[in-house]
C-alpha positions as CSV (number, residue, x, y, z in Angstrom):
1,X,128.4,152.4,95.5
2,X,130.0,148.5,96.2
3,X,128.8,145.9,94.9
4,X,127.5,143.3,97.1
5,X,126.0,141.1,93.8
6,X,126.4,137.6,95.3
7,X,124.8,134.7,93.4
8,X,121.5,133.2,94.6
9,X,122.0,129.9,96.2
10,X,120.0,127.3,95.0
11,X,118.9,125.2,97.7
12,X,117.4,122.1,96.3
13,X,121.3,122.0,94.6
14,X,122.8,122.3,98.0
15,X,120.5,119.9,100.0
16,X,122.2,117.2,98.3
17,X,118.9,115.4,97.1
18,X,119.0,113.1,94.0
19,X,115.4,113.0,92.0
20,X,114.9,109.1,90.9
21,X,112.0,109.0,88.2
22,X,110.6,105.6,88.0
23,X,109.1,106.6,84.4
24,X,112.9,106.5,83.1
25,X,112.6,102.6,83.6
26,X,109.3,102.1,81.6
27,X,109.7,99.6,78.5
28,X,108.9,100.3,75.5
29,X,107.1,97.3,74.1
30,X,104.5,96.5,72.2
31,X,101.5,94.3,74.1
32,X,99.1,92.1,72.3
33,X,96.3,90.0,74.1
34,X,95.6,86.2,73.7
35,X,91.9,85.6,74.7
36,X,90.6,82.2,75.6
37,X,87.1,83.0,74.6
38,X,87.1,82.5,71.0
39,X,88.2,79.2,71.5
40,X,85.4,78.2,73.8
41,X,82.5,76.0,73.1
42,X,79.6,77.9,73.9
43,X,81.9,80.4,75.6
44,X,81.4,77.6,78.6
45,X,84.0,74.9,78.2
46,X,86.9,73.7,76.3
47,X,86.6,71.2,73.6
48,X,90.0,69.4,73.8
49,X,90.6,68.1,70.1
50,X,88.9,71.4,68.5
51,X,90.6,73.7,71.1
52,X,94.1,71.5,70.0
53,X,92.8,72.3,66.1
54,X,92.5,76.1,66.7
55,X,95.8,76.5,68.5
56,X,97.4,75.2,65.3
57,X,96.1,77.3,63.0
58,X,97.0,80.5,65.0
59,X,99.0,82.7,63.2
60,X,101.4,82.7,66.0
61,X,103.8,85.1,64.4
62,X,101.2,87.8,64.5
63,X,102.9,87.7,68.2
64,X,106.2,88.2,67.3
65,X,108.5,90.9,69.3
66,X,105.3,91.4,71.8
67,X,104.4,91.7,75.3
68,X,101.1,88.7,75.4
69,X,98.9,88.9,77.9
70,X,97.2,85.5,77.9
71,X,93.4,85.6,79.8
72,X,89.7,84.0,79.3
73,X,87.7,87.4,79.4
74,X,84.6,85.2,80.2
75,X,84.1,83.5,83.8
76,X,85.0,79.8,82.6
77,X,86.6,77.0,84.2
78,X,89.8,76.4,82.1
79,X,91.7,73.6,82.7
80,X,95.5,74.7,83.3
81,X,96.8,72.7,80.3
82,X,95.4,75.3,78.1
83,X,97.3,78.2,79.4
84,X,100.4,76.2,79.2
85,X,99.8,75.1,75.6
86,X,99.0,78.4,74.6
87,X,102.4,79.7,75.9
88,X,104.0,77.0,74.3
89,X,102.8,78.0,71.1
90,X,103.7,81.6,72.1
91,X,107.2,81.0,73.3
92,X,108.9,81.3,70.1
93,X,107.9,84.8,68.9
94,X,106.7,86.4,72.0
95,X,109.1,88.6,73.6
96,X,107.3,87.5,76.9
97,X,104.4,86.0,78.1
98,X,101.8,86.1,81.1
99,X,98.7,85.2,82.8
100,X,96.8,88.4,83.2
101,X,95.9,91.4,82.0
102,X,97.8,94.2,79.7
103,X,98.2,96.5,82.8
104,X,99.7,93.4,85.0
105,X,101.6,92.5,82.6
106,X,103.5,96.0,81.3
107,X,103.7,96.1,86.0
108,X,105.6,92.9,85.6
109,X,108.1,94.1,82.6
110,X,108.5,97.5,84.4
111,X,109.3,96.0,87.5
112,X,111.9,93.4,86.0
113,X,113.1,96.7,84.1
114,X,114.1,98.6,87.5
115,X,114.9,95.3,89.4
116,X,118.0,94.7,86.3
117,X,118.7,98.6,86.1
118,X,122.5,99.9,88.1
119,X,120.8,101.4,91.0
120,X,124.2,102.1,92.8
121,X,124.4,105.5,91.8
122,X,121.7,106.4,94.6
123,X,123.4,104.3,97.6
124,X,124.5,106.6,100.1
125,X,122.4,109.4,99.1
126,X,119.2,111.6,100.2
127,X,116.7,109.9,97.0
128,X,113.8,111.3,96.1
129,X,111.4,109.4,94.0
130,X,109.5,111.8,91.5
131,X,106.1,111.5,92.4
132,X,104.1,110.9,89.4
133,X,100.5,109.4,88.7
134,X,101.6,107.3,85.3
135,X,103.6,104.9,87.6
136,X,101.7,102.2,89.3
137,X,102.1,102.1,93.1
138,X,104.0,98.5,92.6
139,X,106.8,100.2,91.3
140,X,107.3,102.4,94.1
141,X,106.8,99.8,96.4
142,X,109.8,97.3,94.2
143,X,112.5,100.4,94.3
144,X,111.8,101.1,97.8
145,X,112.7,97.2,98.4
146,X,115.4,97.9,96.3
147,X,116.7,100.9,97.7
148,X,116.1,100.3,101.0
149,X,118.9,100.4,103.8
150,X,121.3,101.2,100.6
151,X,120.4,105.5,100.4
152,X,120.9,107.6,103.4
153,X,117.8,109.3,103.3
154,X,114.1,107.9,101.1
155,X,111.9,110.6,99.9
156,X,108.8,110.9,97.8
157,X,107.9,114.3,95.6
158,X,110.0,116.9,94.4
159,X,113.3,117.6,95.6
160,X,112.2,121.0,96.9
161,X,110.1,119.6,99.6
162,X,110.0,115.6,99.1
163,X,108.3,113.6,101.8
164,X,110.8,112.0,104.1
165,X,109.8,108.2,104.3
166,X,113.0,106.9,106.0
167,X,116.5,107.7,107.3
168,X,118.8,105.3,107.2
């Protein structure tokens, strides 16, 4: 009897192909909202020198250390001073600040989060980006930008059978 044990080769090892999990570069912060409504007269308009009294007695460190999403969740005309003084008031506790919605808003942080993060790792390599329904499709779309012309090979799925979307 010889023994002819050899060891299974793992393929997805040996095809060379990195996985690249967009999740990894999700922040964790905390995200408060900042509606315009409340402050409207009649939920219609905005009252300059009431508005100006409201803003100042804000609690504006309730905002401290978070993600504000600033937004008028009623269809209003709002003059564009009044997004501006809002994220004046904002500024100096908010850890950032946007026009829009919670979900655009944690898009935008995320995609400032990959855009900053040491990428070179992947250049020169087969990439494949985990394929995953938690990540917004902006994300994919700002790594491919990123990536793009800098990895041999771009892929989408798992590394066992990834999509091949370019080779460079």
């Amino acid at each position: 009897m010889t023994d002819d044990y050899s060891p299974i080769e793992n393929k997805v090892t040996a095809s060379g192909i990195v996985r690249l999990d967009l999740q990894e570069y999700c922040p964790i912060v905390s995200f408060a909202d900042f509606d315009i409504r409340p402050y409207l007269y009649e939920e219609l308009i905005i009252m300059e020198k009431s508005f100006r009294t409201a803003m100042d007695a804000v609690n504006w460190g309730d905002y401290s250390g978070k993600a504000v999403s600033v937004r008028c969740s009623v269809d209003a005309i709002i003059p564009q001073w009044v997004y501006m003084l809002v994220a004046a008031k904002l500024k100096p506790y908010a850890m950032s600040v946007i026009f829009g919605t919670e979900k655009e808003h944690q898009i935008k942080l995320w995609e400032k989060s990959v855009e900053n993060a040491d990428l070179s790792f992947y250049y020169n390599k087969k990439v494949a980006f985990k394929a995953s329904e938690q990540i917004p499709d902006a994300l994919y779309i700002c790594a491919t930008n990123l990536l793009a012309g800098k990895v041999a090979t771009l892929m989408y799925g798992e590394p066992g059978l990834p999509k091949v979307i370019r080779k460079y």
